[in-house]
C-alpha positions as a Markdown table, in Angstrom:
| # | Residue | x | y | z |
|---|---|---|---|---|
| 1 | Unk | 21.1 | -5.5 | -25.1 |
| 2 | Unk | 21.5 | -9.0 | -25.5 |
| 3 | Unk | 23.4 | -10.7 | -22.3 |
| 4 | Unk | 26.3 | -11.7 | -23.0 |
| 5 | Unk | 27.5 | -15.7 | -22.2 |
| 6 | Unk | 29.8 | -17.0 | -19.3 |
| 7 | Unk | 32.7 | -18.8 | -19.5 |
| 8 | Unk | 35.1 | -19.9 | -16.8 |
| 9 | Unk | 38.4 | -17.9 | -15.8 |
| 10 | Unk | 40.4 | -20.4 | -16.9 |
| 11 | Unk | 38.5 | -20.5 | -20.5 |
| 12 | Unk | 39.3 | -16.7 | -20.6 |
| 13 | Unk | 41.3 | -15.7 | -23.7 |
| 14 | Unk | 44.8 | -13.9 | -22.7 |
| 15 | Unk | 44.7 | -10.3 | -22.9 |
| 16 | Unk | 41.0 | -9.9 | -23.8 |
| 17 | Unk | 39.2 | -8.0 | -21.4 |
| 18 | Unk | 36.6 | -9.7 | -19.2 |
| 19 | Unk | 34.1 | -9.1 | -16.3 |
| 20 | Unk | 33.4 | -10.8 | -13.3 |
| 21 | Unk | 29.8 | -12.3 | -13.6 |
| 22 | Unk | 29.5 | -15.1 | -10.9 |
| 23 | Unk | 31.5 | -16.6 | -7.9 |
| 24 | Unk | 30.5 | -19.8 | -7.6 |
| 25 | Unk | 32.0 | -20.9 | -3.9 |
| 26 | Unk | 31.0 | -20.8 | -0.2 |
| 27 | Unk | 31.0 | -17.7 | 2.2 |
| 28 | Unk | 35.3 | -18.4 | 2.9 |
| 29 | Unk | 35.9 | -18.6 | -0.8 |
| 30 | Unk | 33.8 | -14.9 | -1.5 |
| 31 | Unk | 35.4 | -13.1 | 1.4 |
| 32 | Unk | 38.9 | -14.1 | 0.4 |
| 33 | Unk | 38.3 | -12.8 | -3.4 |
| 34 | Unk | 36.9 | -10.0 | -1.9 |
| 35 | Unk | 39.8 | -9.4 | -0.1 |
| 36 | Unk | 41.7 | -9.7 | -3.4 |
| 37 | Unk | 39.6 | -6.8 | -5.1 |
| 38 | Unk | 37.5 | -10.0 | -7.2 |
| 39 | Unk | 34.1 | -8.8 | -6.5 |
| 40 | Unk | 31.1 | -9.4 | -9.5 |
| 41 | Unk | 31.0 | -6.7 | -12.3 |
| 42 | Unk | 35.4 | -6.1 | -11.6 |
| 43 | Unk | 37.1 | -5.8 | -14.9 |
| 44 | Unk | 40.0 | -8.3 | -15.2 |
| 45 | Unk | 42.4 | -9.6 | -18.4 |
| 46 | Unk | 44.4 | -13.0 | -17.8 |
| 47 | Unk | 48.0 | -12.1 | -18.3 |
| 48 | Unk | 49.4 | -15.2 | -18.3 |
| 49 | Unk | 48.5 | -19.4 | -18.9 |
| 50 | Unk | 50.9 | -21.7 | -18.8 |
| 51 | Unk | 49.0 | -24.5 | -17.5 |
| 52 | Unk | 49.3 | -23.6 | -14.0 |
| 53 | Unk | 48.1 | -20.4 | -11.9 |
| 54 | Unk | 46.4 | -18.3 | -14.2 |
| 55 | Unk | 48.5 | -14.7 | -13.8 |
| 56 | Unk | 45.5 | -11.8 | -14.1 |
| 57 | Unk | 45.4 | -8.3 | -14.1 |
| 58 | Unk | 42.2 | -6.2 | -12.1 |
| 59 | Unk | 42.4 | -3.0 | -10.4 |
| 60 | Unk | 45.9 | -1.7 | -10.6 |
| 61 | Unk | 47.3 | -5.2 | -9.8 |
| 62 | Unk | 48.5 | -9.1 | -10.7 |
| 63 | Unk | 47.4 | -11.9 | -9.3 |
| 64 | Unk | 48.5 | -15.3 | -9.5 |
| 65 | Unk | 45.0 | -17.7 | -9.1 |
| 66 | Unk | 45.3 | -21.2 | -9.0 |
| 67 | Unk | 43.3 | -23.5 | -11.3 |
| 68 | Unk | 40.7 | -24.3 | -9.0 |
| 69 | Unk | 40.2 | -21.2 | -8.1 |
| 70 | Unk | 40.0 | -20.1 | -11.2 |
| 71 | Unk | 37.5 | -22.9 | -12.4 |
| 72 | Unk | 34.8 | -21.3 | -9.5 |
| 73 | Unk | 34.5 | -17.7 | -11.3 |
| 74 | Unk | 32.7 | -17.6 | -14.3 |
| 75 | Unk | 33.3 | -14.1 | -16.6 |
| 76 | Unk | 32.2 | -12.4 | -19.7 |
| 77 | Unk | 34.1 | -11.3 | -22.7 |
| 78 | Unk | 33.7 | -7.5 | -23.0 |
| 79 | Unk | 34.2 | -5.4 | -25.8 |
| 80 | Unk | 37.2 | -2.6 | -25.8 |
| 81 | Unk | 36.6 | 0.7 | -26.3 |
């Protein structure tokens, strides 16, 4: 199977379902998406874009990310089932 390529979060298309590939931040940075259930291999869709915080779904909740944030994770498109 081919591997698929990364984009950033904020690159994401809305509603399309994507996986967490990479966390590109220090140790602070990883623990506090960790905290937020963002851990490598999650499954996530961005809800909303509106040129702010990205709103994104993962797990059973919504998160609002800001930009910068946002720009540090890089994901894959998956394909629905």
């Amino acid at each position: 199977m081919p591997a698929r390529p990364s984009i950033s979060l904020c690159d994401a298309p809305i509603g399309k379902p994507v996986e967490l590939t990479t966390i590109h931040g220090g140790t602070k940075f990883q623990r506090r998406l960790v905290e937020l259930g963002l851990t490598p291999g999650v499954k996530l869709r961005v809800m909303q874009d509106s040129g702010g915080p990205l709103i994104i779904a993962v797990r059973d909740s919504r998160l609002a990310l800001g930009r910068g944030m946002a720009k540090k994770l890089s994901v894959s498109i998956i394909e629905e089932i």
